[in-house]
N, C-alpha and C positions, 0 to 999 in steps of 0.2 A: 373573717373567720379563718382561724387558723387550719390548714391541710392535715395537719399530724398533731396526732395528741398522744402524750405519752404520760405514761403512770409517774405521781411525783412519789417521792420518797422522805421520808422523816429524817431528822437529823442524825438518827442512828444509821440509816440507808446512806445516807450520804459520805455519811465517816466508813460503814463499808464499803462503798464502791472507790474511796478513792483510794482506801488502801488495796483495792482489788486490783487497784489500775496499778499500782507502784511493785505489786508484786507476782501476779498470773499473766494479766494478757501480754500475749506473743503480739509484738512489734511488728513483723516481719507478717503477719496475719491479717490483721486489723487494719481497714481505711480508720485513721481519725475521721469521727464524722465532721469533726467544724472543718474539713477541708473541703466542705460541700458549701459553692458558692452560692447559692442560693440565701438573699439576708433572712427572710424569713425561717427559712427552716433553720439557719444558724441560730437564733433568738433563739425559736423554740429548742434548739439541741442545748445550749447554755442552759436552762431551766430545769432539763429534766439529765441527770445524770445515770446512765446504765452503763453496762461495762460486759463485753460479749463472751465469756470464761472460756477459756480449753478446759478440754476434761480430761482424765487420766489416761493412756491407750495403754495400761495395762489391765491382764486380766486378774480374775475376783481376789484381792487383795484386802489388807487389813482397812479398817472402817472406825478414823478414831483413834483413841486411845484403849478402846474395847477389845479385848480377844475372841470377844466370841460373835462381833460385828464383822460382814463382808462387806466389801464392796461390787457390784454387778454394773457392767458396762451395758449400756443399751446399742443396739446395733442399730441404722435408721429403717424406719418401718414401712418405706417405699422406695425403689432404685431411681427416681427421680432426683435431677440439682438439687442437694441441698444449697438455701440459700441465707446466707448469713452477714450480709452488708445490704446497705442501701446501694441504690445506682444512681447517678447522678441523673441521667439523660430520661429516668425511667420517673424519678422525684418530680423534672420538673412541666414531663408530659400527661404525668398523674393531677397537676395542678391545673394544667389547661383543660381536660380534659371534665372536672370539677366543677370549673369555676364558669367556662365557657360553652360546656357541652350539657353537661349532665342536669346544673340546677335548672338553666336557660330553657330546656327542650326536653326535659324529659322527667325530673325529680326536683319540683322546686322546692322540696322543703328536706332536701337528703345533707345530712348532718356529719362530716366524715366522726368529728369527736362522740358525737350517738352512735355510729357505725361502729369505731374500736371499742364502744364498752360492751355492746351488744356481743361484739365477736369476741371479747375476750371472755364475756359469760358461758360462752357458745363452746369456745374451745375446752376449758374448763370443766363442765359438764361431757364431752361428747370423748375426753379425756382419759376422764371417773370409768365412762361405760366402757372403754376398749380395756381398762385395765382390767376390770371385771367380768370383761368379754359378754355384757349385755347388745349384743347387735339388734336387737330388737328396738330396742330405748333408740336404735339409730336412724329407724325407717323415715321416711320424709326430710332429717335434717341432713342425713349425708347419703351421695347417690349408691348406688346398689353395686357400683362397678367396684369404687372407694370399700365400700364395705368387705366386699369379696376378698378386695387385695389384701388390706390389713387384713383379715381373718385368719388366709391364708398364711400371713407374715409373725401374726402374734402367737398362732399354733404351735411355731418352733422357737417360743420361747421358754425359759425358765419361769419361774411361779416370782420370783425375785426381780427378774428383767419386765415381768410384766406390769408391777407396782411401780415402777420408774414413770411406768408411761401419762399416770394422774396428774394431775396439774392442778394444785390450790391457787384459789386467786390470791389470797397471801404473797406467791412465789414469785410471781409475774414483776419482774422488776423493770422491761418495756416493754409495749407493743409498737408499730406502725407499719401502713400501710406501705409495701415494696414496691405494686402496680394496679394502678388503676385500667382496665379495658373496657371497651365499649364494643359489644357485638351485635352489623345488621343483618339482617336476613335478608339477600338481596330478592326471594320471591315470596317474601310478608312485608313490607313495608312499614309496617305497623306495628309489627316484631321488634324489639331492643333488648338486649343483654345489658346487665353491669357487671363486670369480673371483678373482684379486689384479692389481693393476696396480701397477708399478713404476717409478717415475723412480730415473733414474741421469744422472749429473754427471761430464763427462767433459771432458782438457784431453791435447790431444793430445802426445803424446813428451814428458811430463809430467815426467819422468823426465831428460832430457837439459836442460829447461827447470830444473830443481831443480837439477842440479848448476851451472849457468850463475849462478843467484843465489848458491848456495853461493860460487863462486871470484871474483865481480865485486861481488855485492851490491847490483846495478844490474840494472834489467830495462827494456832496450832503447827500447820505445817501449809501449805501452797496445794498438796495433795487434796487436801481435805475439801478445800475450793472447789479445786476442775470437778470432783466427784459429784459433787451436788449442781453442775451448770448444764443444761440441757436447751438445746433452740426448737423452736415447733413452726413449719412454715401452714399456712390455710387459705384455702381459695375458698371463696364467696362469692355466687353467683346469683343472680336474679333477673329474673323477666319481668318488663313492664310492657306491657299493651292496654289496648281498651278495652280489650274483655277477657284480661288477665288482674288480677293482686296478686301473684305468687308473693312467698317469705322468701327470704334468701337460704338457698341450701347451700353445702360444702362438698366439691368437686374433685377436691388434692387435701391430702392432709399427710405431713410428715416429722416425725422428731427427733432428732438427733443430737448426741453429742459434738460439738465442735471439732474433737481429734479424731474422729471419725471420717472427717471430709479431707485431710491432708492427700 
């Protein structure tokens, strides 16, 4: 069973991202992921192509070819790393940790490719609610700490910066898992944690932007790109014991533009 599963894309996705690649991402930013030895994960990175966008670092700006279209930068919605590559050492302790630890002794029927859709559902929805600032809709899926922070964070935003922060699963061009952790309790024994943190790659109305290539085969200006690319990091957390089933709740959650992390 493959560690990472990532979203495929139609042939229209594909025709954008490789023209994404030839003309946005910053070189000098980007790990090439095939530079990650691992064969497996190289297979699966061949398969599914996404492309990590910068976004624009300037402020509200024209939107389009529209005049009466802005553009609005998102600022990121936690002072925590953003985290925008895979790590090697971190890919291939996720795997032992999987394959050796987790099924073996503690989840034998845990699915990482169930897990990314779940979490992608997850994020998507818990997304919708912060942008509409429903923190109620958040109770039980994301802890109370989480809650507070964004609350606090999305307060000083504009009515405009705050619609950036929804996320359609349309938009999602990849997800995968960054770190797998495993936490004991060293006075429950019987206590375990699963942590997972999740990057997802995100290009807004992605969707209307694909058919625009499709019928012109021309895409507008490089601007136009970074403005719609956003990353969303989320941590996943769950307890299993014997006389636990917890769900997995959301511990860290952050979104950010790319040019935002320089």
């Amino acid at each position: 069973m493959q560690t990472f599963c990532y979203i495929k894309q139609n042939k229209a996705n594909a025709m954008l991202s490789n023209r994404l690649s030839k003309t946005i991402v910053y070189a000098s930013r980007l790990r090439h992921l095939s530079a990650i030895s691992s064969a497996s994960l190289k297979n699966c990175l061949q398969k599914s192509r996404y492309t990590v966008l910068p976004a624009s670092s300037s402020l509200p700006t024209r939107y389009y070819s529209d005049d009466n279209q802005q553009h609005y930068q998102l600022p990121p919605l936690t002072d925590g790393r953003p985290i925008i590559y895979p790590n090697f050492f971190k890919t291939i302790k996720g795997f032992i940790q999987m394959h050796f630890v987790i099924r073996p002794h503690i989840d034998q029927d845990f699915s990482m490719q169930e897990f990314i859709e779940g979490a992608k559902y997850a994020m998507c929805s818990v997304s919708k609610a912060l942008a509409s600032e429903d923190y109620e809709s958040l109770q039980g899926l994301v802890t109370n700490d989480v809650i507070n922070t964004l609350r606090n964070k999305i307060n000083t935003l504009s009515n405009e910066q705050k619609q950036l922060i929804s996320v359609a699963e349309d938009d999602v061009t990849g997800m995968f898992p960054y770190e797998v952790g495993i936490i004991f309790d060293d006075n429950k024994a019987e206590e375990k944690f699963i942590e997972i943190t999740v990057i997802s790659y995100i290009i807004k109305n992605r969707k209307n932007l694909t058919e625009e290539v499709d019928s012109t085969a021309v895409i507008s200006t490089d601007e136009e790109l970074k403005r719609r690319s956003f990353i969303t990091n989320y941590r996943f957390i769950r307890e299993y014991s014997k006389k636990s089933d917890n769900a997995w709740t959301i511990n860290y959650i952050n979104h950010f533009m790319p040019d935002n992390c320089k």
